[in-house]
N, C-alpha and C positions, 0 to 999 in steps of 0.2 A: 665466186662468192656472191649469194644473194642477198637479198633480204624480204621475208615475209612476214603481211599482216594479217590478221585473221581477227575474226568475230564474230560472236551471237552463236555460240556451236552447240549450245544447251544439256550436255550431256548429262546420261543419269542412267540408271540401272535397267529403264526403258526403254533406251533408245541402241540397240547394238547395232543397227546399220551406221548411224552416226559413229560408232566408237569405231567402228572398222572403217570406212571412212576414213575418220582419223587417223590410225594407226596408218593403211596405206599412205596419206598423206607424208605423214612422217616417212617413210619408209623410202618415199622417192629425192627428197632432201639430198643433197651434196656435203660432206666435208665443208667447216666454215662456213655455208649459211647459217643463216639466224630466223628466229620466227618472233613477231610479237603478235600475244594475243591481246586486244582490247577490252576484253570484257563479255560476261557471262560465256567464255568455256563452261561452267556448270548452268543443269536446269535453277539450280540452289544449292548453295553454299553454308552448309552450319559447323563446319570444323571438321578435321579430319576424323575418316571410321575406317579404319584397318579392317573392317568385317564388309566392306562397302566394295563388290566388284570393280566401279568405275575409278575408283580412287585407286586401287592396286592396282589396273591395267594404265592408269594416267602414267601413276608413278614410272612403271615399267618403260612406257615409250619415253618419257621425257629423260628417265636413267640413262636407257640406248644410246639416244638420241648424242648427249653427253660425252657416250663413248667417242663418240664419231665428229665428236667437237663443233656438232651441232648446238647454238644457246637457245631456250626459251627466253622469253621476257615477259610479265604476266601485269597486266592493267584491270583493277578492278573494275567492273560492271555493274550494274545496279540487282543481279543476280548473286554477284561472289563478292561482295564486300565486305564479309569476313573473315576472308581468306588473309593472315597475316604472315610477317615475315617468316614466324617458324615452321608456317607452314605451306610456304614456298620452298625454303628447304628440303621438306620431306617428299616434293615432289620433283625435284631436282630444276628449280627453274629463281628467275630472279623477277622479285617484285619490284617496278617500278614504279613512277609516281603518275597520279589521276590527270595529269597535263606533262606529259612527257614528249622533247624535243630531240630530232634527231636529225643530224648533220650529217647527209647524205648528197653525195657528187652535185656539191653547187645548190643545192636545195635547203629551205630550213623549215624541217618539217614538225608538226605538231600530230599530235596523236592524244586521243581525249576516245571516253568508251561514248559518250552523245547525249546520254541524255540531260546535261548541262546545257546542252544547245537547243532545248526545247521551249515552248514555249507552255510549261507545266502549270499544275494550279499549284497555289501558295499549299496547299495542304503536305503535295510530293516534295517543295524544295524544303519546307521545315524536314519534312523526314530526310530528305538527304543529307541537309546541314547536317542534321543530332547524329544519324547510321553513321555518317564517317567519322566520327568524333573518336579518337582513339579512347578515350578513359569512359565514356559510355559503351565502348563495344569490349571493355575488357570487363567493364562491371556486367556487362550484360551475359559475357560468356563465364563469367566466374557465379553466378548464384542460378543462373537454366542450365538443366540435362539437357544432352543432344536429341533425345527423344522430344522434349517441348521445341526444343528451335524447329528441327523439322516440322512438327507440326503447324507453328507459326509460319514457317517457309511454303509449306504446300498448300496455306488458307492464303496466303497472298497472293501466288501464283494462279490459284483461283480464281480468285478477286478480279486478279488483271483477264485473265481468261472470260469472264464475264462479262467484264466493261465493256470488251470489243467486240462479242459476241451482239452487244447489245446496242451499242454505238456504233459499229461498223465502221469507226474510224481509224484509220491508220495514223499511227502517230510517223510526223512529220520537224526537221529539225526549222529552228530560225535562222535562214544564211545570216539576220542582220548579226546576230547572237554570233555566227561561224566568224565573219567579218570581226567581227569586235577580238575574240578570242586572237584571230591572226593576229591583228597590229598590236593586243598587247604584248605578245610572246615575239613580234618580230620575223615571223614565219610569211614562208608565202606557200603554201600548201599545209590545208589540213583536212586525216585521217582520222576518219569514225564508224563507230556499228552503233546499235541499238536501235533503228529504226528499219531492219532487215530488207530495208530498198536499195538495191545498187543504184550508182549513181555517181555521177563527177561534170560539176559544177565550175566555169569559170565564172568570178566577179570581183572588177574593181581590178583586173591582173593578181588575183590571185584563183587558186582549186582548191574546191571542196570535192570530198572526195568520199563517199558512202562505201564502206567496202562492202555490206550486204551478209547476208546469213548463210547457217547451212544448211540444210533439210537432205532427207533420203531420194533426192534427186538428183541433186550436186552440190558442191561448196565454193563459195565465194572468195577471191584471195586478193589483194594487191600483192605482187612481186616488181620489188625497184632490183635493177639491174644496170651496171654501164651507165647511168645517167638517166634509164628508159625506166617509165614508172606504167604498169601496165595492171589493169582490170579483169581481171580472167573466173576462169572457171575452171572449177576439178570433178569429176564424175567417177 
């Protein structure tokens, strides 16, 4: 029985080598492993579309997967943060919480999607405040068609497409921020994406731990196993 973390997998109706990819991924799974994703599995997130290949094919493997009593466990991303409980359901996986702790052989691990650990402009954290706000994202999905949210979703992704194109900086977390997060939650190890750098960081006796992205190269994973917490790669 293992246990997998993933993140930044971007998927979307453009991207089929990622969705196969993916589905291999799953595919080589055991009985009783588990996977959590951390955040943005999707390129953009605006509600479920039953007409949306990627959304049918997610379903599928996470159903499978299910069979084989394989669990997802699903952590919003600054991509899919409107993904709510009902509709974890309908893709057969379970939503956990944006700071989520897991007590694994001797370890107490934190799991966070990262970009709380940034060192953002006040403009991103007011938006992050209000996005997560559960009764603004219900008002919000209750009076926009899914047709506007997407298009809201693909001018942001833009947006950010732009920035870095223009900035050419890669965005980078604050260990002091990592560090803070541990000792509140009591962890000495913590697991993050959003910054698609691998990377595992000791400081102060504790790990920081980047799991890294996917791309049509290979994909990034931590796999804890037996006590052994390991950094790899899937091709």
């Amino acid at each position: 029985m293992s246990t997998y973390i993933i993140a930044d997998i971007h998927l979307s109706v453009d991207t089929e080598n990622l969705m196969n990819k993916f589905e291999k991924f799953y595919s080589n799974l055991n009985s009783n492993d588990s996977v959590y994703i951390i955040g943005d599995l999707f390129n953009y997130y605006v509600g479920i579309d039953e007409t949306n290949s990627t959304h049918l094919r997610l379903k599928n493997i996470f159903s499978n997967a299910l069979k084989r009593n394989i669990k997802t466990f699903f952590q919003h991303g600054n991509r899919d943060f409107l993904l709510s409980q009902k509709d974890a359901k309908y893709f057969n996986f379970k939503l956990i919480n944006d700071t989520e702790i897991l007590e694994l052989d001797n370890n107490r691990i934190l799991l966070v999607h990262g970009d709380e650990l940034c060192n953002e402009k006040l403009s991103y954290k007011l938006f992050r405040y209000f996005s997560r706000c559960k009764l603004h994202q219900i008002i919000f999905m209750l009076i926009t068609t899914h047709k506007y949210r997407t298009q809201v979703a693909k001018r942001m992704r833009n947006n950010s497409i732009n920035n870095y194109k223009k900035n050419r900086k890669k965005i980078l977390i604050d260990n002091n921020i990592a560090l803070k997060f541990l000792n509140k939650f009591q962890a000495n190890i913590i697991i993050h994406g959003h910054t698609h750098t691998k990377d595992c960081t000791t400081l102060k006796g504790k790990t920081i731990i980047d799991v890294g992205d996917w791309n049509d190269e290979y994909a990034h994973y931590v796999k804890i196993d037996n006590g052994e917490i390991k950094l790899l790669k899937f091709y």
